[in-house]
C-alpha positions in Angstrom: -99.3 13.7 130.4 -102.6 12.7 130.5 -103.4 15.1 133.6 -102.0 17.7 131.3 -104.4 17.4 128.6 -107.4 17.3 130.5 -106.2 20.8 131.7 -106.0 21.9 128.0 -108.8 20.4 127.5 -110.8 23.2 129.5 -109.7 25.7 127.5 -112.1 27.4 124.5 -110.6 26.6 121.8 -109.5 22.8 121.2 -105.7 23.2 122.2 -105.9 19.7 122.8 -108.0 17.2 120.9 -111.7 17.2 122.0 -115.3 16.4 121.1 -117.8 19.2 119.9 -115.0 22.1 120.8 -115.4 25.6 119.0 -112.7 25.4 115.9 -112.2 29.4 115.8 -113.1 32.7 118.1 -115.9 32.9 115.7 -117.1 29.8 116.4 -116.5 30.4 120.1 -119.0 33.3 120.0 -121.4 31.4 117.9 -121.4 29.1 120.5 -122.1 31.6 123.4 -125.1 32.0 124.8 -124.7 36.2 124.6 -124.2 35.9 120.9 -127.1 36.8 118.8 -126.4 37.8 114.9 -128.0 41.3 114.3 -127.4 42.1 110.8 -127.7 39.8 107.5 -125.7 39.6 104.2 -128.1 41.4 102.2 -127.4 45.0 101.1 -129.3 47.1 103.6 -131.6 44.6 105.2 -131.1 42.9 108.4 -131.9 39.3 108.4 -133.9 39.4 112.1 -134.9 42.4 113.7 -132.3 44.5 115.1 -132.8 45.2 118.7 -131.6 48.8 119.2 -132.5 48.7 123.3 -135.6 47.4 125.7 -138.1 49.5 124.0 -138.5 48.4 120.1 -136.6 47.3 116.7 -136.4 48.3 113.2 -138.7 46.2 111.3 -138.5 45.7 107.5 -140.2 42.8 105.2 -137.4 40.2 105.2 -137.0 40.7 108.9 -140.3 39.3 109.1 -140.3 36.8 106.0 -143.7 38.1 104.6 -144.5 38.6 100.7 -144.8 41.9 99.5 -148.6 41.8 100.1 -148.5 40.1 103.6 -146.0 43.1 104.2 -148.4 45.6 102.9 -151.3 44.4 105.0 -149.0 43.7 107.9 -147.7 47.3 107.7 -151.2 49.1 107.5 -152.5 46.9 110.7 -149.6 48.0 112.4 -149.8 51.5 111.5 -146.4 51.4 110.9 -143.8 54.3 109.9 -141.5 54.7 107.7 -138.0 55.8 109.6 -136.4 55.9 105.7 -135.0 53.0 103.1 -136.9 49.8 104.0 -136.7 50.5 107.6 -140.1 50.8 109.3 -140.9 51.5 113.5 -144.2 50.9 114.8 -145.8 54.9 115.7 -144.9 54.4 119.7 -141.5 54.0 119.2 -139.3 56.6 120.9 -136.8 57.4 118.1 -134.1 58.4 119.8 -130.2 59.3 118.7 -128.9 56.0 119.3 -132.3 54.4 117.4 -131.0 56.6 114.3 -127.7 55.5 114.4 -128.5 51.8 114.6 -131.0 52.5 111.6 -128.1 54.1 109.4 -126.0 51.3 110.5 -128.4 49.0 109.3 -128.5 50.1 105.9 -124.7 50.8 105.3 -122.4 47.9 104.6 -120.9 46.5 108.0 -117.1 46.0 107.3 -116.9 49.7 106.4 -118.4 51.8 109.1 -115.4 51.9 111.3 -113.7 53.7 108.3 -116.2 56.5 107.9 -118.3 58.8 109.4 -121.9 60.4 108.3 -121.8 63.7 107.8 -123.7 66.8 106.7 -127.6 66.6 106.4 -127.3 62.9 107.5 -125.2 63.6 110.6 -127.2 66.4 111.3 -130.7 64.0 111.5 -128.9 61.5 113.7 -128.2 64.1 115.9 -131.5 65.2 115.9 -131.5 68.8 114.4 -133.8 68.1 111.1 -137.1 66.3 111.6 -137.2 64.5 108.3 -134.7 62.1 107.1 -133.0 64.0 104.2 -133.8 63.3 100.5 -131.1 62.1 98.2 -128.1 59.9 98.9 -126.6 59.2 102.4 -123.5 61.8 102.9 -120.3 60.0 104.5 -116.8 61.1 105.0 -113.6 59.2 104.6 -110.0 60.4 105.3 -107.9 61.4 102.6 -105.2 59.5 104.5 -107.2 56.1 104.0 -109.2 56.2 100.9 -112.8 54.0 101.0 -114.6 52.2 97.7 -117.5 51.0 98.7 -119.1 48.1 97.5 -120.9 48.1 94.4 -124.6 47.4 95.8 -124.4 50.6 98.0 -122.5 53.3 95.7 -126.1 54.1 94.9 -127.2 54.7 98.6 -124.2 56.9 99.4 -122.5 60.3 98.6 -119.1 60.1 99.8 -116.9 62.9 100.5 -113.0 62.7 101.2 -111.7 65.1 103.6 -109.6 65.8 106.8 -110.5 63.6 109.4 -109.6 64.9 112.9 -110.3 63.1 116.4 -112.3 66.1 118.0 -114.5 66.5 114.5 -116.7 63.7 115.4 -118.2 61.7 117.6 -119.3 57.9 118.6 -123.2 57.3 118.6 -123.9 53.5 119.0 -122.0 51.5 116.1 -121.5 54.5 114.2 -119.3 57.7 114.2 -121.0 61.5 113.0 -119.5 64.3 112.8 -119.4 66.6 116.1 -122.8 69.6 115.7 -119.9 72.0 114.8 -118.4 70.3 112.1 -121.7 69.6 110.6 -123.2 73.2 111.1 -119.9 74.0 109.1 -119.9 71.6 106.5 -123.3 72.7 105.7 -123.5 76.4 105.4 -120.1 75.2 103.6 -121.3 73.2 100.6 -124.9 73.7 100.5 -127.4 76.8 100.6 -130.5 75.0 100.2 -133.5 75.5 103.3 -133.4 72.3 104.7 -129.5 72.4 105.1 -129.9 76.0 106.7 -132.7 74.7 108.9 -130.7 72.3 110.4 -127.7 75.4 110.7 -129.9 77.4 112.6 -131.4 74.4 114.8 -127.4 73.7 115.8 -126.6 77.5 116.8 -130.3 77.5 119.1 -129.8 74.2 120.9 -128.7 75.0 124.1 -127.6 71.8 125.0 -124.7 71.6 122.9 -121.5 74.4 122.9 -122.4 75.5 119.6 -122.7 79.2 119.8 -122.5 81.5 116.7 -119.2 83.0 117.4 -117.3 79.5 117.5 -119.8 79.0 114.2 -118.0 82.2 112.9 -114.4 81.2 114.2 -114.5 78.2 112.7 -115.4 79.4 109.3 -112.5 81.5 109.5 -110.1 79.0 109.9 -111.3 76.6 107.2 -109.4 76.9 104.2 -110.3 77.8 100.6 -114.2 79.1 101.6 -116.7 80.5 99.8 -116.9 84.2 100.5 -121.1 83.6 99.9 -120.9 80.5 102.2 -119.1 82.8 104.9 -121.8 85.9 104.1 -125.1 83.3 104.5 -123.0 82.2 108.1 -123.0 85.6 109.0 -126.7 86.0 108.1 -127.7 82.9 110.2 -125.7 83.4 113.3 -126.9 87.5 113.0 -130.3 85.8 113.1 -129.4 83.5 116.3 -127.5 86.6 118.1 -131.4 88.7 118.1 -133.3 85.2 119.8 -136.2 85.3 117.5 -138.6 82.5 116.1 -137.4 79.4 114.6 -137.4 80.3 110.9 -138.9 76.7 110.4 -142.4 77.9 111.7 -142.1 80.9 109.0 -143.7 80.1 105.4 -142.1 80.5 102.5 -139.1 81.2 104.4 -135.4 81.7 102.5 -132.2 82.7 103.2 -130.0 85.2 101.4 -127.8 84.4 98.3 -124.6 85.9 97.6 -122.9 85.8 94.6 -119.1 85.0 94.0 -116.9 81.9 94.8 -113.8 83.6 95.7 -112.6 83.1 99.5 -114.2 85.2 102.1 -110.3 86.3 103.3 -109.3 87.9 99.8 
C-alpha cells in the first residue's frame, strides 16, 4: 500500500496526501516555471509589461509603478509613443500585426475575447490598412446566437455590434480574433461613409498581398442583405477607382468620396 502511494505521490496534483503539492491546475501552472502572469485585474492595464515577442513590450505607468510625474518625465526621456489608451512603445519598436493585437487585448477585458471579434475601423488597424489608431470607441462584434454584456468598466471603451458570425468571416491574430480584410472592407463602406473608413476601403482593395479584389468587394455586397443602395453606389465608386490603378487617394488633399442619397436597398 505504501508502495502505492509513493506512486501517487508523483503525480501533480496531491492524489495522495503530500507536502507543498499544487491544490488545483491553477496552482499547478502557478507553480511552473513557464508560467508568467501577463495581464492584471485592472480595467485596461496590465500589471507587468506584456511581452508581445523578443523585440519589445507595451509599457504603460502601472506597469512600471511610477507617479504620474515620474511617468511623465520617464516617458519624455524615453521618447516614448503613444500606440493608443494608456499603452505606450518606445519609437524603435517594430509594430507589427501581432504587436496590435496583443495591445487591443490588453485593453479589452480578458474573460470575453474568446466571444468576440474586432471589427470595422479597429479590425482594419490591426490588420494594418489605417495608419492611425481610430478615434472613438473600439468596434467589436458578437454573435446574435450568443449575446455579450460587457462589464461595466469597459462599456465606455467599446461599441459593440451584434451580427452573424461565420467561421471564414474572421481570422486569429495572437489572443485575439478580427474580422477577415473582406468582411471589414464590407462592413465599412456598409455602415460608414466617413474618409478614414473609405481610406482603409481602398487600402484593402490595393493590397496585393491579400485576395481582396474589387469584384469579390462587389459580389459580396450583393449578397448582403438589407443594403444601402448609397453604401452599394460609394463601393462602386471605390472599386471603379482601384480597377484604373491610380494614386492612393490618401496622398490627395482635401480628398472626399461621393455621397448618395436614399436608404433603400441597392436590389429594389
Amino acid at each position: 500500500m505504501t508502495h502505492r502511494l509513493n506512486i501517487l505521490d508523483e503525480l501533480p496534483l496531491p492524489v495522495a496526501p503530500g507536502k507543498n503539492r499544487p491544490q488545483s491546475a491553477i496552482d499547478c501552472l502557478a507553480h511552473s516555471a513557464e508560467f508568467l502572469p501577463t495581464r492584471g485585474s485592472s480595467p485596461g492595464l496590465p500589471s507587468t509589461k506584456i511581452s508581445v515577442d523578443e523585440s519589445g513590450y507595451l509599457i504603460t505607468a502601472e506597469s512600471l509603478r511610477l507617479s504620474t510625474p515620474e511617468w511623465q518625465k520617464y516617458r519624455q526621456e524615453q521618447g516614448l509613443i503613444n500606440l493608443h489608451h494608456d499603452i505606450w512603445v518606445s519609437p524603435d519598436q517594430p509594430v507589427t500585426r501581432a504587436f496590435r493585437a496583443e495591445s487591443l487585448a490588453a485593453v479589452a477585458p480578458a474573460d470575453y475575447l474568446y466571444r468576440i471579434r474586432f471589427s470595422r475601423l479597429s479590425a482594419a488597424w490591426v490588420l494594418g490598412y489605417t495608419p492611425q489608431f481610430p478615434s472613438g470607441r473600439i468596434d467589436i462584434d458578437y454573435s446574435r446566437d450568443n449575446r455579450c454584456n460587457l462589464p461595466r468598466a469597459y462599456r465606455a471603451r467599446f461599441a459593440a455590434h451584434q451580427t452573424t458570425v461565420i467561421p471564414y468571416d474572421c481570422i486569429t491574430i495572437g489572443p485575439i480574433r478580427v474580422t477577415s480584410p473582406l468582411r471589414t472592407a464590407v462592413d465599412l463602406v456598409s455602415y460608414h461613409d466617413q474618409v478614414e473608413h473609405l481610406d482603409a476601403v481602398m487600402a484593402i482593395l490595393r493590397d496585393p498581398q491579400n485576395t481582396v479584389s474589387p469584384q469579390l468587394f462587389l459580389k459580396a455586397l450583393a449578397d448582403k442583405p438589407n443594403l444601402r443602395r448609397s453604401s452599394y453606389l460609394r463601393a462602386q465608386h471605390l472599386a471603379q477607382q482601384c480597377l484604373k490603378g491610380g494614386t492612393s487617394r490618401q496622398d490627395e488633399p482635401n480628398r472626399s468620396y461621393p455621397r448618395v442619397a436614399g436608404k433603400s436597398s441597392w436590389q429594389t
